[in-house]
N, C-alpha and C positions, 0 to 999 in steps of 0.2 A: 846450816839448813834446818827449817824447824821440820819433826819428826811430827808424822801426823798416824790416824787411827782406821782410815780407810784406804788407802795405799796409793790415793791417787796425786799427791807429788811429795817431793823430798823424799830423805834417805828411812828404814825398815824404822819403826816405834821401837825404844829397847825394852828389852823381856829380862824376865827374872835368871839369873843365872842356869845352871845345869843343877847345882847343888838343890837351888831356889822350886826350881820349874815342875818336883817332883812332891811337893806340898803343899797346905793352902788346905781349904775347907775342903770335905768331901764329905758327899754321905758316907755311910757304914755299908762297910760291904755286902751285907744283905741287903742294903736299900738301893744298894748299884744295880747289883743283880735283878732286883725284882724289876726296877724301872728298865733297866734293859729289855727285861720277857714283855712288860706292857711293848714298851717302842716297839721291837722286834714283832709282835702281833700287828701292830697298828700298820708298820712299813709291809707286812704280810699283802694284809687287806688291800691296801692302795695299789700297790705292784699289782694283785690278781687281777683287781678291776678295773687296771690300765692295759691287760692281755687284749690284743684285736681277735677276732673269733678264729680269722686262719692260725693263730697259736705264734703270731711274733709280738716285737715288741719295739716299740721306735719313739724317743724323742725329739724334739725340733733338735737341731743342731743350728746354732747361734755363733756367726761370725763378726762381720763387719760390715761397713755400707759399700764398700767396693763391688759385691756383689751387685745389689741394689741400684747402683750407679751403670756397670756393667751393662747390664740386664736393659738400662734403657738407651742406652747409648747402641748396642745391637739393634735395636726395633728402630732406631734413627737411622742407621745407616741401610737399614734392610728396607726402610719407606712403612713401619709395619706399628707404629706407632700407634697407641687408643689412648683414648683419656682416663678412661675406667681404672688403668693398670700403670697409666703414665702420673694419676692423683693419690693413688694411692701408695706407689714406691714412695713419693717425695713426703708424704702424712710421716710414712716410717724414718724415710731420709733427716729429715727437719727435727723429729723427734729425739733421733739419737745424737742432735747439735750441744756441743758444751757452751757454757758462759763465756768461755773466751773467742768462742765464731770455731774453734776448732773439732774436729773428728779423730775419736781416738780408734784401735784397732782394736783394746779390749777395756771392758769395765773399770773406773777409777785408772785406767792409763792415761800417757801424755797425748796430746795430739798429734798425728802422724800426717806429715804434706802430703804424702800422696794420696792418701786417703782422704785429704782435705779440698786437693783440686779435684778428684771427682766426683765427690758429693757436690761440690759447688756446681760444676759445670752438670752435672744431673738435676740439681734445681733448678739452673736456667734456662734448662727445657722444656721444665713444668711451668715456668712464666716469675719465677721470682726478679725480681730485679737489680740489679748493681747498687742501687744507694738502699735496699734495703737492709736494716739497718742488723742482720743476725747475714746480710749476704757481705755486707761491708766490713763487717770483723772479720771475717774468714779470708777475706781477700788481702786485706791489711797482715793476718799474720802469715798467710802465704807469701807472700812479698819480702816480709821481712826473714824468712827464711829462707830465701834465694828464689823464690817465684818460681814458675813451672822449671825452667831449667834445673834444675836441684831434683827433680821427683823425680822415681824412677821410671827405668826403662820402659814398662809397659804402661805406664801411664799418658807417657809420647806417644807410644803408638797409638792408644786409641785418643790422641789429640791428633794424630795426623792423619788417620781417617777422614778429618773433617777439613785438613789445611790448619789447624790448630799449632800445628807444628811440623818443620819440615822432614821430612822421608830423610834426606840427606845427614841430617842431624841426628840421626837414630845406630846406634850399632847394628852391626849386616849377618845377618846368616841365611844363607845361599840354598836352595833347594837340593843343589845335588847332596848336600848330608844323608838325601837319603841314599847317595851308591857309596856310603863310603863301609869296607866290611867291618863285620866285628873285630878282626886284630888290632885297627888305626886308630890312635886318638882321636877323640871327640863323631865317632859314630854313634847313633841314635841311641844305642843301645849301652851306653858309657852314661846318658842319663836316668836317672829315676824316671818309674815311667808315669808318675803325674810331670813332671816334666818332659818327658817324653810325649806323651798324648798332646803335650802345649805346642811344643817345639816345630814339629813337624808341620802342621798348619800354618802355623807363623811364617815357618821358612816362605812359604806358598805366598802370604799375604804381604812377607819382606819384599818379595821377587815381584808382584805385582804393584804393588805401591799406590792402591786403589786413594781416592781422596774425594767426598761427597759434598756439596755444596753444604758451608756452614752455618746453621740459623744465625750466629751472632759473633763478635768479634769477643778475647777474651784479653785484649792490655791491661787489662785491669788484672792478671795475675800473672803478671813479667815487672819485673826491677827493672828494664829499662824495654818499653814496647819497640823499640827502633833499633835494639840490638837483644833480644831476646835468650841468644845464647853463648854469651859471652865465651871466646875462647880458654881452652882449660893446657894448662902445659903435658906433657908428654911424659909419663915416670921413667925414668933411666932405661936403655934400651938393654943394659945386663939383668935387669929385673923381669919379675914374671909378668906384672902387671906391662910395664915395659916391652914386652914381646906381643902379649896379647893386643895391646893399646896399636902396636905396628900391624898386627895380623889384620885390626880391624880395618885399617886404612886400605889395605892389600886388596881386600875382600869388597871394599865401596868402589876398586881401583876394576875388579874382576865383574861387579853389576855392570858394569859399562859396557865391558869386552864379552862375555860369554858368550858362546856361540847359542845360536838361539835353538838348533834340535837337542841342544845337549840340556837346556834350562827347559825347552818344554818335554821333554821326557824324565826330565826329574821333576815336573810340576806332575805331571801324568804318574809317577811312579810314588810320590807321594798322597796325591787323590788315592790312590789305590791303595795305599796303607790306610789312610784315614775311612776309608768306606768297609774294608777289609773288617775296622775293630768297633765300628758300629754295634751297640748291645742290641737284644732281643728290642728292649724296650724304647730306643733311637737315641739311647744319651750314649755317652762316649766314656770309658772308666767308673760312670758315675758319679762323675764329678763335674760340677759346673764349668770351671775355667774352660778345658777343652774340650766341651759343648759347643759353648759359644763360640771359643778361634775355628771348630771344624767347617761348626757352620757358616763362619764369614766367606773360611778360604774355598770350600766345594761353590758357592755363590759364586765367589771370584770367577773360577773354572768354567763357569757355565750352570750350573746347576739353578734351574729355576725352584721358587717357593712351591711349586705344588710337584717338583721329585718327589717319588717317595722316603728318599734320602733324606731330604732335607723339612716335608714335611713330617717326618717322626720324631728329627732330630730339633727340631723347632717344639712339637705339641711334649717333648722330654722335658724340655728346661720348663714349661708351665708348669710342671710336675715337685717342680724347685721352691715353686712359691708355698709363703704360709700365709693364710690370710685370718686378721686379728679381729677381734671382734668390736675395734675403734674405725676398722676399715684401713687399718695400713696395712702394708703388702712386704714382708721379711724375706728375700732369699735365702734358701739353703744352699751351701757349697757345695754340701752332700747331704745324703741320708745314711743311717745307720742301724739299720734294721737286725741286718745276721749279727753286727756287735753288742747292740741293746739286749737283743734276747740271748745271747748264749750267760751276758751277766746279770741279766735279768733271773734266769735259769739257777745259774751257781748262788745267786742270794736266796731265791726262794729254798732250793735245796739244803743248804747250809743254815737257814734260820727254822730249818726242822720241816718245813712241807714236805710228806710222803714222798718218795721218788714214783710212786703211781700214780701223783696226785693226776687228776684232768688237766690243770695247767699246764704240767712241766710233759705229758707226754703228747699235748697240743705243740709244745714248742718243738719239741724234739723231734716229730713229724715234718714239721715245718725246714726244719735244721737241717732235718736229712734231703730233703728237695731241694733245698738250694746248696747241697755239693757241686762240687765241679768238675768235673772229669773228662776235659777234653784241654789237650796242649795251650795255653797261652806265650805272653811273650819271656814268661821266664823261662822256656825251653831253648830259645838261644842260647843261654847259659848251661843248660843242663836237658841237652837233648833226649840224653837216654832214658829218664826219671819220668815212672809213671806218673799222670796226672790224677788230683785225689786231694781237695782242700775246698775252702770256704774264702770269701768275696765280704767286704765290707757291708756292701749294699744290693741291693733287691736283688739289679742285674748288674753284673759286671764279669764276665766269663770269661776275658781275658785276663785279668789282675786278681786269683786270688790271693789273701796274704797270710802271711807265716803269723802273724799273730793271732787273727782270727781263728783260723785252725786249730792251734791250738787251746785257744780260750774254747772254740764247738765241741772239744772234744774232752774239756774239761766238765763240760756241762752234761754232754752227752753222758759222761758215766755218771752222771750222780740221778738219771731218769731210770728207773724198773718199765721198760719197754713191751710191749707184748712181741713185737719182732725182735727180741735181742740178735738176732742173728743177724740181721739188717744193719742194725747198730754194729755191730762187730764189723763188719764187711768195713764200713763207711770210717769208722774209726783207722783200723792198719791201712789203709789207702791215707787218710791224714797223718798219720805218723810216720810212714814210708815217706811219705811227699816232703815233709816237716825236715826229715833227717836231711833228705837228698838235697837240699837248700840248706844245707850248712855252707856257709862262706869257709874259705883256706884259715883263715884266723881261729877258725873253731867256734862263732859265735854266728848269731843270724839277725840281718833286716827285714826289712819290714816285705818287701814286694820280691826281690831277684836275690842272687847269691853273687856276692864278691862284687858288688856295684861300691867300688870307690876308688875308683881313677878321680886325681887332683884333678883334671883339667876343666872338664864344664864349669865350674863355681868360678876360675879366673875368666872368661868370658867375658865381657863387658856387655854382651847381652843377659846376663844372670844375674842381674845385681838385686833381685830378690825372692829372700828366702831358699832353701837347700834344695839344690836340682840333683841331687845323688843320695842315693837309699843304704847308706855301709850299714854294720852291725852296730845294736845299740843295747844296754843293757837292761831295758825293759821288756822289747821283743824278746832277746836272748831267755832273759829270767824267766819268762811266760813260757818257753817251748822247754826247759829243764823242767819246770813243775809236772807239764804237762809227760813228760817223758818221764819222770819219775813215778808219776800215777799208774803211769803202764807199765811198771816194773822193770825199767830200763836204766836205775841210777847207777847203776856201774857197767854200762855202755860204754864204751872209750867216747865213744862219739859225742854221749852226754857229760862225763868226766871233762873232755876239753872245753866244752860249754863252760862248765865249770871254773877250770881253772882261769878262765878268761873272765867271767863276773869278777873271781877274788884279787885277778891283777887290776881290772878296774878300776875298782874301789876309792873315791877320793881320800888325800889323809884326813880330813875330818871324820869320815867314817861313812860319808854320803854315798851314794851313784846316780849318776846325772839320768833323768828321763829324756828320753826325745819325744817322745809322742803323749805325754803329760807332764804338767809343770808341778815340780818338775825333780830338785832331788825330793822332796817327800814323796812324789811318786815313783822314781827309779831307788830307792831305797823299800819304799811299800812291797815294789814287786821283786826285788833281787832276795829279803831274806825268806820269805815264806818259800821260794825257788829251793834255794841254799839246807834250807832247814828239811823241806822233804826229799832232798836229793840226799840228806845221809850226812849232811855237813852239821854235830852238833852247836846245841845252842851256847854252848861256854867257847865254840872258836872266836882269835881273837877277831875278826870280822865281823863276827855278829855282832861279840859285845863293843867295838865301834860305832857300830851303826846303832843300835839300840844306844851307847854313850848321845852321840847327836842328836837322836830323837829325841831326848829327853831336855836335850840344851837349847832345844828351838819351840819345846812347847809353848804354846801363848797362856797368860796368865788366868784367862777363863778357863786352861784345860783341852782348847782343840788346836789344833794345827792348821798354818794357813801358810803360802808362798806366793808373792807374788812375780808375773811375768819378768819381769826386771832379771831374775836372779840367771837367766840366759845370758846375758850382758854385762852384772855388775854383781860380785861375791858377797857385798853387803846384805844382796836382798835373800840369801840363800838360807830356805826356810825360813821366811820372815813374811807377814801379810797377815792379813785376819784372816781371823780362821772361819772355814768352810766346811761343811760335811764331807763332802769327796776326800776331803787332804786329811782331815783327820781319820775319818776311816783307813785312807792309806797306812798313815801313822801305826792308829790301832793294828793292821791287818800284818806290818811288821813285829810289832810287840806283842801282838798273841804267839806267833809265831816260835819266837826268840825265848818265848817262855816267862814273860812276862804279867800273865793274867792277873795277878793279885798283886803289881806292883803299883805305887799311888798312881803312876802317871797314866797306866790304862786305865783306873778306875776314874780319873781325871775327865779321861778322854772319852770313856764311856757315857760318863754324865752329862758331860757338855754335849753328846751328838741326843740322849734322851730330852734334856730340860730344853733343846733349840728345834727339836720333833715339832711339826705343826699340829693342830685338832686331827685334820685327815687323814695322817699318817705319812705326811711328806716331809722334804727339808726343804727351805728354801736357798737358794746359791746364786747371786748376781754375777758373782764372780768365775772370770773364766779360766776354769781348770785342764784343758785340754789342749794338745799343739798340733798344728799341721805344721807350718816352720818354726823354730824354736825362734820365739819373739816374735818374726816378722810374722807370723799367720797363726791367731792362736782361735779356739773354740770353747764356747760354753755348750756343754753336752747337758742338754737340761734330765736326763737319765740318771747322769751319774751319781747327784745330788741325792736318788730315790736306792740306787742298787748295791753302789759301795758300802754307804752307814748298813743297811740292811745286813751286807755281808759280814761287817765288822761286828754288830750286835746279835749278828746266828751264832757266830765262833767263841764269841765272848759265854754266850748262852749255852749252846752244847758242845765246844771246843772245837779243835780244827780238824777239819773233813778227812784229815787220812794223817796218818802218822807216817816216820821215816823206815819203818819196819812194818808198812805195809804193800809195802811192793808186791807184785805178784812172782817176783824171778826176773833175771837178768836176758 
């Protein structure tokens, strides 16, 4: 397979060895250093004067066209349809099309079917037509990848929406999931609650089996239109899959039979969760997907367009849109507001901005308003645990998360506040809440505590991307730092944190990220953790991980990985390199005590000499996961906030040492 330079097919380019990877031209160390202080100034400037006046900080977050597809596919079935917004998705849609007719999920990736039939069937609403000849490549390699039958799960449903495909052909999940309690498998609360927020409405829309007259016929992406879903065998009935695959049939066998006060009170008791978790602002988690299913399945119910319910939760998702100055129309999955500014925050602080500057106590103002302090659904889990943490996005008052928090709280101390008392308050309510959502393992996810019951992911309704939130060692790494700042590094509580990063550890010397790709970022974030928790830098842990980093540099000196490396070991730390990944890099090897060694100096240079005029980086590439592969994100932020952090620390070294704790 030939080895290519931008990652989008075949196996990683190879790199210089480990020996190799830590020599090669470099400036002189005084010429590192000074281009740093320029860069570091210049990324100053640009951050401040991308600050919004209320003191946050948000960049687009960049997914896929699914969204975009999504988005019109709702207004179709809702009858809500405009040209304005139905010409302008497909400008973006058509845009993001590769040479071969296909739709990848992320930057220089392969093309993804699912993502390919419904970008397609999103174009044929805006009027493209079948023998068009960018509509007819996309249909041709659909086809030859099993045609619709082969996409996922949710892609049938919103085909059956229209009769695209049939209801009966789909896997069954029954409304009443909502009575079933916390102790029973597979109750609502066994999944992540972005899968949760999905779930529950779906149930509603499974049970209903709604189906809206379809503009057009689509045989043209089925392998045989006259048998569309070809029969699939049965996995052994001693197997998990095997069991589930019989559950499902049970459960098509029970749609038939239910009694009907028992289905409409569990349609009724699920309306009433779904309305129940409706934000201030009418979105749902803050996340598109279940937006969109809330609002199908309340519709379903009854609920007309001008409810109040459903017009907020309608005028929410316009809130989604980004619109370009080509006039195409980009959905966001999310926004990222309280995330951008809290490391918006920690770069400006760390690259020497006053901690009084106007900026950072604009932000920290802002930080402290959107605490949250009233029970969400992670108190199922942990009823007695005062509430007291930070939400990814503007609104979302049910789902703060454990990363967040701690990253607000990491930022928070580095502001000279005129209320420190306020700040104080808002802090031990995030660090109380932080702790109290330790998972049994000793380690902590992202949204709940102790979310990883097997069963959801075997499902045959889950068959994309992670519907369960366990502990991972990025979130984990980020609430140890966090904990150690506050003087808490020999907390037992923090200790077993601990000891659970170092069992992690892959033998290469890596840790895998979940919520950035991926080991350059769960390595980025586990040794800086490690290192001000009290763990020195000569443990053999470090110098593993720092050994890898050094063995995956790229030969200009910055570090890149491509998506791939979720999937296949080859690709692990390997990609062209990025600002974000190298900064990760960097932010490990400052850390580890590395500052004067070639490959930070390396690393340093390449994030200066690839610096734009304005003071930005530029990053096509997508460094960010919501599913590890199947759902990944370009955070156009990170490109600006990470290097920045990387060239403050390099500049005036690292924000707190391990012997600066305040007391245990």
């Amino acid at each position: 397979m030939t080895a290519t330079t931008d990652g989008s097919t075949g196996a990683p380019r190879p790199r210089a060895a480990a020996a190799s990877a830590t020599t090669g031209t470099t400036p002189g160390a005084d010429a590192v250093l000074e281009a740093a202080r320029q860069a570091a100034g210049r990324g100053v400037e640009h951050l401040l004067a991308r600050q919004d006046a209320q003191g946050w900080w948000k960049g687009d977050l960049e997914t896929n066209v699914t969204m975009d597809a999504e988005d019109l596919l709702l207004r179709q079935f809702l009858g809500i349809q405009d040209e304005k917004t139905l010409h302008a998705a497909a400008l973006f849609i058509r845009g993001e099309q590769r040479d071969d007719g296909t739709w990848a999920t992320f930057y220089g990736g392969p093309g993804e079917l699912s993502t390919t039939v419904e970008a397609y069937v999103a174009l044929r609403l805006a009027g493209d037509r079948p023998e068009d000849a960018h509509m007819a490549r996309a249909a041709a390699w659909i086809r030859a990848k099993g045609g619709i039958a082969a996409s996922r799960v949710f892609t049938r449903i919103w085909l059956a929406l229209f009769g695209w495909w049939k209801w009966d052909d789909l896997p069954e999940l029954p409304p009443e999931l909502i009575f079933l309690p916390t102790w029973v498998p597979l109750n609502i609360y066994d999944f992540g609650c972005w899968a949760r927020q999905t779930i529950v409405p779906l149930t509603v829309v499974s049970a209903k089996r709604p189906v809206r007259p379809a503009p057009f016929a689509l045989d043209e992406l089925h392998t045989d239109a006259r048998h569309p879903n070809p029969a699939k065998p049965l996995a052994p009935v001693a197997s998990w899959d095997g069991a589930f695959q019989r559950l499902d049939k049970a459960l098509h066998v029970y749609h038939k039979v239910a009694p009907r006060k028992l289905r409409r009170a569990a349609m009724r008791s699920a309306a009433r969760w779904i309305v129940e978790r409706q934000e201030n602002d009418g979105c749902w988690g803050g996340i598109q997907p279940p937006a969109v299913y809330s609002v199908i399945a309340l519709h379903l119910l009854g609920y007309d367009l001008q409810h109040p319910v459903m017009r907020a939760g309608l005028e929410s998702l316009d809130r989604f849109a980004v619109w370009r100055a080509d006039g195409a129309r980009m959905i966001e999955a999310c926004q990222s507001p309280v995330w951008d500014t809290c490391l918006a925050a920690i770069a400006l602080a760390d690259a020497g901005v006053p901690g009084d500057h106007p900026a950072l106590v604009r932000a920290a103002d802002w930080m402290l308003e959107e605490e949250i302090t009233r029970p969400g659904d992670w108190a199922v889990r942990r009823p007695r645990l005062q509430p007291g943490g930070w939400a990814f996005e503007f609104h979302n008052d049910n789902y703060p998360d454990i990363d967040d928090t701690a990253e607000v709280i990491l930022a928070l101390r580095r502001v000279k506040h005129p209320q420190q008392e306020k700040v104080e308050a808002a802090i031990a309510r995030g660090v109380r809440w932080n702790l109290g959502m330790q998972s049994k393992n000793g380690a902590w996810g992202a949204f709940d505590a102790d979310n990883t019951s097997a069963f959801p992911n075997r499902l045959p309704f889950c068959d994309f991307g992670e519907v369960i939130d366990p502990p991972s060692a990025d979130v984990t790494a980020h609430v140890v730092e966090m904990l150690a700042y506050e003087g808490k590094a020999h907390d037992p509580r923090t200790r077993r944190g601990i000891e659970w990063l170092l069992a992690e550890q892959e033998a290469n010397g890596a840790w895998f990220g979940r919520w950035g790709v991926n080991y350059v970022y769960g390595t980025g974030s586990v040794v800086p953790a490690l290192v001000a928790a009290g763990i020195p830098a000569a443990h053999p842990a470090i110098r593993r991980a720092v050994g890898w980093l050094e063995s995956v540099q790229n030969d200009d000196g910055g570090w890149g990985e491509d998506l791939r490396s979720y999937g296949e070991t080859e690709w692990r730390g390997r990609g062209p390199s990025t600002a974000s990944q190298t900064a990760w890099a960097l932010l490990a090897l400052l850390a580890a005590g590395e500052r004067d060694e070639k490959a930070t100096e390396r690393g340093i240079a390449w994030l200066a000499e690839n610096q734009r005029e304005d003071g930005s980086w530029d990053e096509p590439y997508f460094t960010g996961t919501g599913f590890p592969w199947d759902f990944s994100i370009n955070y156009h932020l990170y490109r600006q906030v990470f290097p920045l952090t990387a060239l403050g620390r390099y500049v005036h070294g690292e924000p707190f040492s391990p012997n600066a704790a305040k007391g245990s």
